[in-house]
N, C-alpha and C positions, 0 to 999 in steps of 0.2 A: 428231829424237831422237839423243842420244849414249849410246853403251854402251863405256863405260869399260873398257880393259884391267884383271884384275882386279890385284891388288898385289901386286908380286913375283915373279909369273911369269914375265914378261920379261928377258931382259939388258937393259942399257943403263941410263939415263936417264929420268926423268921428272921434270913439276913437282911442284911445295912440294904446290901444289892437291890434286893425286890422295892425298897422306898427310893432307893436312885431310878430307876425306870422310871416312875412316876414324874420326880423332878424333871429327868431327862425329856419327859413328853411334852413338859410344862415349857422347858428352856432349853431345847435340845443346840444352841448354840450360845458362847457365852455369853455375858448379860450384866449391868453392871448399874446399879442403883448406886450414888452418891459415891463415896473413896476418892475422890479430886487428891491427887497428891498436892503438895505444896513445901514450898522451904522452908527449914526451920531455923535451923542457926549452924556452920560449918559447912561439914557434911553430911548431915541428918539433915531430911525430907519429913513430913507428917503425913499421915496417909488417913482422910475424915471417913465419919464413922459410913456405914453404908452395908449394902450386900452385893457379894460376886456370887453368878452363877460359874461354877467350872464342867464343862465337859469332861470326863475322866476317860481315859488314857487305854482304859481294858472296857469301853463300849457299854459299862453298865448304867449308863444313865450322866447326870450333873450331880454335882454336891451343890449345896448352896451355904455359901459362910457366910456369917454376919457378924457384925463389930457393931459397937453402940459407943465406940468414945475415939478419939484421935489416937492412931497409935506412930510412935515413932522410928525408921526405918533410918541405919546409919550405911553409907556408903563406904567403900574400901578409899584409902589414900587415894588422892591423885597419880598418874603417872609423874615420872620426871618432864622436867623441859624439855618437847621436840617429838614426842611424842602425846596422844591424846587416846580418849577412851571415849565409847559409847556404855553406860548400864540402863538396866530395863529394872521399872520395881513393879512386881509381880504379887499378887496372891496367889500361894500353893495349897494345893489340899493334899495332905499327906492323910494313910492311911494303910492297913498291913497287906489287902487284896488291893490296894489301889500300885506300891510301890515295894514292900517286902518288908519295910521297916517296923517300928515297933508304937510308934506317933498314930493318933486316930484326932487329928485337929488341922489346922489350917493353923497358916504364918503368911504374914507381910515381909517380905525379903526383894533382895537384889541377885540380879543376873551380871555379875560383875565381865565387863565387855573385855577382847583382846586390844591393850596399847597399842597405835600403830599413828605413822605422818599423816595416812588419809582412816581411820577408822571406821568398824561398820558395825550397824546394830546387832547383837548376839540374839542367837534362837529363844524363846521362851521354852521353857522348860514341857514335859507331860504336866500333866494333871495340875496347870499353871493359867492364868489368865494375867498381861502384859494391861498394866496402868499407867506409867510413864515409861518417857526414854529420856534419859539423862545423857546432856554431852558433857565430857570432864574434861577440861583444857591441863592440858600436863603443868605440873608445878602449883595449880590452883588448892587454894586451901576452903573453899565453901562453892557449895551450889548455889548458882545464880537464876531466877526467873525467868529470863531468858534462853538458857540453855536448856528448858523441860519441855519434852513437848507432850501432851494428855492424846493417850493411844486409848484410854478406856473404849469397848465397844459399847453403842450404844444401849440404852435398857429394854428388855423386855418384859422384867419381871413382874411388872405391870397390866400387860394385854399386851399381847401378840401381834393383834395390829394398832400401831402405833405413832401419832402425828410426831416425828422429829424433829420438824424444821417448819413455819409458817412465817409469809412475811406479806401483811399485807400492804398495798400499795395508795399512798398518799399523797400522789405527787403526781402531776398529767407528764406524757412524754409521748414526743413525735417519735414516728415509727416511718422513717422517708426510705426510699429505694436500698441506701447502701446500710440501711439495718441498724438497729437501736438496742443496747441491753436495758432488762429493766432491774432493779435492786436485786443480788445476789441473797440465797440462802446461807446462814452462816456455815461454815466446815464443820461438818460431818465426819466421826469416824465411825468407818462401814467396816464391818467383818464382813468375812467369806462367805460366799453362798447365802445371802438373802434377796428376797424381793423386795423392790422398791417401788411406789404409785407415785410421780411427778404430777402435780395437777395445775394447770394454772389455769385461770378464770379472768377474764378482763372485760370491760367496757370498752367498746371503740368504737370512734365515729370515723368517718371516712365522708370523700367525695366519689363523683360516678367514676365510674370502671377502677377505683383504688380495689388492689388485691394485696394483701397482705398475710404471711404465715409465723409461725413462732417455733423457734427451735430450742433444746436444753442445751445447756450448752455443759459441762461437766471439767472440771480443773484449768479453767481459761480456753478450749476447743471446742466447737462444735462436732466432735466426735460421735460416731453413733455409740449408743448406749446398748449394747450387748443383744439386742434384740434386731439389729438389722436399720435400724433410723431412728432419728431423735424430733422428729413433727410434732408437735402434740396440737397445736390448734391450724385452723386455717378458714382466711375469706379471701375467694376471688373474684374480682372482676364482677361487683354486682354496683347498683345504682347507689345513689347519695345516702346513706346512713346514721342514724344517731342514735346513740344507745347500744345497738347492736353488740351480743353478747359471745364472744369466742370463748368456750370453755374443752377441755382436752385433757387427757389423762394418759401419760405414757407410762408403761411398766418398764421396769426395770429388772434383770436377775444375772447371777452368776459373775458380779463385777469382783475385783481385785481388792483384798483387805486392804484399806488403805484411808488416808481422808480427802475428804471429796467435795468439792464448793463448787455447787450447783447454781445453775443463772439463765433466766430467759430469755432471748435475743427473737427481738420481731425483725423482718426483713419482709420489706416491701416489695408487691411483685411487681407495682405502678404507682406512682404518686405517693400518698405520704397519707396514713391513716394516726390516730391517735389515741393514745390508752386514755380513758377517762380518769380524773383523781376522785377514785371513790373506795373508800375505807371498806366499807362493808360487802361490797359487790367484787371489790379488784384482789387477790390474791396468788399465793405460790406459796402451795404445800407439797410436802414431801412425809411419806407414810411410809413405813415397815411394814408389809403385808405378809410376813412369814417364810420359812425356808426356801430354797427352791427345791 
């Protein structure tokens, strides 16, 4: 067992190491403030100023790099005709206990994909954090808007728990037997292994014996969400109502890195209940509430 001096109390000296524990405690999974890639001209991408948290590679903690200006990242050739590519542009953090080499900085680079008729996105690299993925149509001579898709994980660097996604509701909508979505939260890109808080809040009126419940529903499916079911509100079978507040909170944890377009679907258990149009009252948020 090692029990670490704590940070700072000491005179002297210590490694890089002992400040990465701290970061790591801060951001123990990556994190990613502003860096939106974007097109530039060809095949150069611009990558805006921001900060990436990276998890490193040998468990001592995150780096944290930052950029304060647009930097420009060029992509290899195209393939030929007939063949196509997937690339990833990446922030690295290089460093000599991080990788062996003799670099103690961070770069914006690419993960240039293998050519292939169906291609697949290449691994991100150790001690690397994935911002876009580039599709390269063989023969093409520049990157096109369309072909990027923004993998950034979301930020933490901020606070740990954190509103991602809110969308409040201004609009009334019947909720009949055979079930109603209400306005989706935009797409989410989720890393590995976090928790998630799903909350919706509505207004709803109803007649006698209307029973109505509300499900998340996650990438177009009413799938359960890693926890065994995806309920978060419910009224049954009670008398004529108005006003009547359904509010519900589902966790989430241990989902699949990936992006993810969350949506609430009421389904009636009798007759036809209805979400009120109320700005202030009616909502769906979705929080980062930290690792799992």
């Amino acid at each position: 067992m090692t029990r670490y001096t704590p940070l700072w109390e000491q005179a002297g000296s210590y490694a890089a190491a002992v400040d990465r524990r701290l970061l790591g405690a801060l951001w123990p999974a990556a994190a990613v403030t502003g860096c939106a890639v974007s097109v530039s001209s060809g095949m150069t991408v611009n990558v805006a100023a921001g900060q990436v948290a990276v998890p490193t590679a040998n468990s001592t903690g995150s780096v944290l790099c930052s950029s304060d200006a647009v930097e420009p990242v060029t992509l290899a050739a195209a393939p030929g005709a007939g063949t196509n590519r997937y690339d990833v542009v990446i922030c690295q953090a290089r460093g000599n206990d991080l990788d062996g080499g003799a670099n103690n900085d961070f770069l914006f680079t690419t993960v240039t994909g293998t050519a292939a008729a169906s291609p697949t996105v290449p691994a991100t690299p150790a001690n690397a954090v994935a911002l876009a993925n580039i599709y390269v149509p063989g023969g093409s001579a520049s990157v096109t808007a369309g072909n990027m898709t923004d993998v950034r994980p979301f930020s933490t660097l901020t606070d740990p728990r954190r509103v991602l996604a809110r969308v409040n509701y201004t609009a009334a909508v019947s909720v009949p037997t055979g079930g109603a979505t209400l306005p989706a939260a935009p797409a989410l890109i989720i890393p590995a292994n976090r928790r998630l808080a799903l909350t919706l809040h509505v207004n709803i009126s109803a007649a006698a014996g209307v029973g109505v419940f509300f499900v998340i529903n996650a990438n177009g499916s009413g799938i359960p969400l890693a926890n065994g079911g995806s309920r978060v509100s419910q009224m049954n079978n009670i008398g004529a109502v108005g006003g009547y507040v359904l509010d519900g909170t589902l966790s989430v944890y241990g989902l699949a890195a990936g992006s993810y377009t969350f949506q609430p679907a009421g389904t009636g258990i009798a007759g036809t209940a209805n979400v009120a149009n109320d700005q202030d009252n009616g909502y769906f948020q979705i929080m980062d509430i930290g690792p799992v």
